[in-house]
C-alpha positions as CSV (number, residue, x, y, z in Angstrom):
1,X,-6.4,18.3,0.9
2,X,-8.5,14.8,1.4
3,X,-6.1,12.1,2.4
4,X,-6.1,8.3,2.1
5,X,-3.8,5.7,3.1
6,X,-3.5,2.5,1.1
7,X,-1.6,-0.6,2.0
8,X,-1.2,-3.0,-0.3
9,X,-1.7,-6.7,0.3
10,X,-0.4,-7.8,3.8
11,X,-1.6,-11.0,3.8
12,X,-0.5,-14.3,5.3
13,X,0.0,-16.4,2.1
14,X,2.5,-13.3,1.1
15,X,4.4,-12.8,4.2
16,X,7.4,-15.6,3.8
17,X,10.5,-13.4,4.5
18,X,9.1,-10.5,5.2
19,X,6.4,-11.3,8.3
20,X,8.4,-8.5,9.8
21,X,6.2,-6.0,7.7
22,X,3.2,-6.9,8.8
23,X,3.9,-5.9,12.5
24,X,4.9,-2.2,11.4
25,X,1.5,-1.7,8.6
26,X,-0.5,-3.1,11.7
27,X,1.7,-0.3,14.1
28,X,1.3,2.5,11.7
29,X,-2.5,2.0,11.2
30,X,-2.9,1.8,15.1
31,X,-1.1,4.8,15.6
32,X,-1.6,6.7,13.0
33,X,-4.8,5.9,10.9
34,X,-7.2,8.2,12.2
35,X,-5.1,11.0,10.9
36,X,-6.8,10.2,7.2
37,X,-9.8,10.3,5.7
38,X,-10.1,7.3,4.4
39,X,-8.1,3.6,4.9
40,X,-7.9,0.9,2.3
41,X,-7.0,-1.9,2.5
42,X,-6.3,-4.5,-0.7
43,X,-6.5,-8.2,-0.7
44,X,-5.5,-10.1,-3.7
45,X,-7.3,-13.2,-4.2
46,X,-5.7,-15.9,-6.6
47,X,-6.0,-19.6,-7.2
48,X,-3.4,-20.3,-4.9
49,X,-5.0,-19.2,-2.1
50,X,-8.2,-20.6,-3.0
51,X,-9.7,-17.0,-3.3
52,X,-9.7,-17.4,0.9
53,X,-9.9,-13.9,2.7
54,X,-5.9,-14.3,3.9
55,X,-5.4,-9.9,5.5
56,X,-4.2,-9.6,8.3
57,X,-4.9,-6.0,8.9
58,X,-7.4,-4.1,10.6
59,X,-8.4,-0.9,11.7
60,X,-12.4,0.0,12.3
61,X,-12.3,3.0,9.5
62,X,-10.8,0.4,7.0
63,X,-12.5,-0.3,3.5
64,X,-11.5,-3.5,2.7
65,X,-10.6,-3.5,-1.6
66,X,-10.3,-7.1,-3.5
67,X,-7.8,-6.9,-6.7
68,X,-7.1,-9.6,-8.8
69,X,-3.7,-8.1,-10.8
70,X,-1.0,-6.4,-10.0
71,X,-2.3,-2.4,-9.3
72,X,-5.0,-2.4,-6.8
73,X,-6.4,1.3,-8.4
74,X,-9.5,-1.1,-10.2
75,X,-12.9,0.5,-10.5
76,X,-13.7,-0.5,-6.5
77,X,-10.5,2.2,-5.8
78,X,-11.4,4.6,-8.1
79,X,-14.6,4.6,-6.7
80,X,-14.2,5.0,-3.4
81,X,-11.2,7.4,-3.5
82,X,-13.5,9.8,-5.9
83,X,-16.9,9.4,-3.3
84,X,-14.1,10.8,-1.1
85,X,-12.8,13.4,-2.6
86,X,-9.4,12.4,-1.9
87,X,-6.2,14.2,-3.6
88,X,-3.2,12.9,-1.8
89,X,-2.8,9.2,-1.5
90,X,-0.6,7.6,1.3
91,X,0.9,4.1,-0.3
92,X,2.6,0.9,1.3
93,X,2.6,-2.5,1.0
94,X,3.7,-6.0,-0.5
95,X,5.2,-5.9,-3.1
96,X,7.2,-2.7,-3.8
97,X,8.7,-3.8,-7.2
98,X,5.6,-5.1,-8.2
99,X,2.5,-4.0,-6.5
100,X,2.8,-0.6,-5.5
101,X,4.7,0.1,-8.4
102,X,1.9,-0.1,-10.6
103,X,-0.6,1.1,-8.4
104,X,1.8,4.5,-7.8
105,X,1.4,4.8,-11.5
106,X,-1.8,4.3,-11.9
107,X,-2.5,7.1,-8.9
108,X,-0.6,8.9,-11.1
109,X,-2.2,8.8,-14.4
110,X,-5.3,9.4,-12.8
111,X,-4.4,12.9,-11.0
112,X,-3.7,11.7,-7.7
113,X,-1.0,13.5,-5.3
114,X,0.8,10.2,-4.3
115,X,2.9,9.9,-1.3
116,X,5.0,6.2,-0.6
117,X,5.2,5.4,3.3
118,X,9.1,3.9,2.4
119,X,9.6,2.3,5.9
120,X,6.1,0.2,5.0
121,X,7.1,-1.0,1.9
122,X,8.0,-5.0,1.5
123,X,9.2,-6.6,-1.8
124,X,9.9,-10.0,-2.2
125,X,12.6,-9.8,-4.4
126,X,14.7,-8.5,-1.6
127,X,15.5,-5.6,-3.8
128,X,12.9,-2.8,-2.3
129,X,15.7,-0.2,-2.4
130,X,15.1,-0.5,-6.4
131,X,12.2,0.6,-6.3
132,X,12.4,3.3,-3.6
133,X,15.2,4.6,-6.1
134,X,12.5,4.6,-8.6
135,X,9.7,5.9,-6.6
136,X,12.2,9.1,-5.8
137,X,13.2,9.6,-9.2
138,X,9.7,9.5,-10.2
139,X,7.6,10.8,-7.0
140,X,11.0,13.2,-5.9
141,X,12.9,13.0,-3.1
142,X,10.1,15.0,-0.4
143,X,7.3,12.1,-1.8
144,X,9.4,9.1,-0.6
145,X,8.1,9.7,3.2
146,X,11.0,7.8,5.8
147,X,7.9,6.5,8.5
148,X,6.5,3.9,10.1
149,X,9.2,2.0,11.5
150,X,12.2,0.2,11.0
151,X,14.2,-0.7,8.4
152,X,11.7,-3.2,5.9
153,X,14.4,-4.8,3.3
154,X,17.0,-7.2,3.6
């Protein structure tokens, strides 16, 4: 089974209280990004930050996906997942409540296996265990994957 991981958004007009998750996304794709078949990356550009490139992350097998809403799984995604072939989709990011939320679901509707990287999820809200509680009930329990480093919410 084809596997991506997509991270959601690390960027530094995002990172406020939760700089700390940019550190482990940048770890965990070090480490562990050649182990897929494909990396994306999303940005979002908005009129507050002037539509500037603001990601932080890198990694040289990373495909670099602009969004302009709330799910990043827009027809660049779909694209690339499907020239692919990818089934099982790794997902982190900012904003876990928000974000991945509505990315996970759109993964979902669209046939995707989806897996959440739980320890590389960031929410602003400060209330990330929400939505892990969601993404369980949803996803199950053997979905919500406990890597990539420590713990992400306050």
């Amino acid at each position: 089974m084809k596997k991506a991981l997509l991270i959601t958004d690390i960027q530094s007009d995002f990172l406020g209280n939760m700089d700390y998750i940019y550190p482990l996304c940048q770890n965990y794709l070090d480490n562990s990004g050649d182990q897929y078949d494909l990396i994306i990356l999303t940005h979002w550009k908005h009129e507050e930050n002037h539509n500037e490139n603001t990601l932080l992350l890198k990694h040289p097998k990373a495909q670099i996906v602009e969004k302009r809403g709330y799910s990043a799984y827009n027809d660049e995604m779909k694209k690339l997942l499907e020239e692919n072939k990818i089934e099982n989709v790794h997902l982190a990011g900012i904003d876990s409540d928000m974000t991945v939320l509505a990315t996970m679901y759109n993964l979902l509707d669209a046939g995707y296996k989806v897996q959440v990287l739980e320890r590389l999820l960031a929410s602003f809200s400060t209330r990330g265990w929400e939505s892990t509680t969601i993404m369980r009930f949803v996803l199950g329990e053997e979905n919500v994957l406990n890597t990539g480093g420590g713990r992400v919410w306050v």
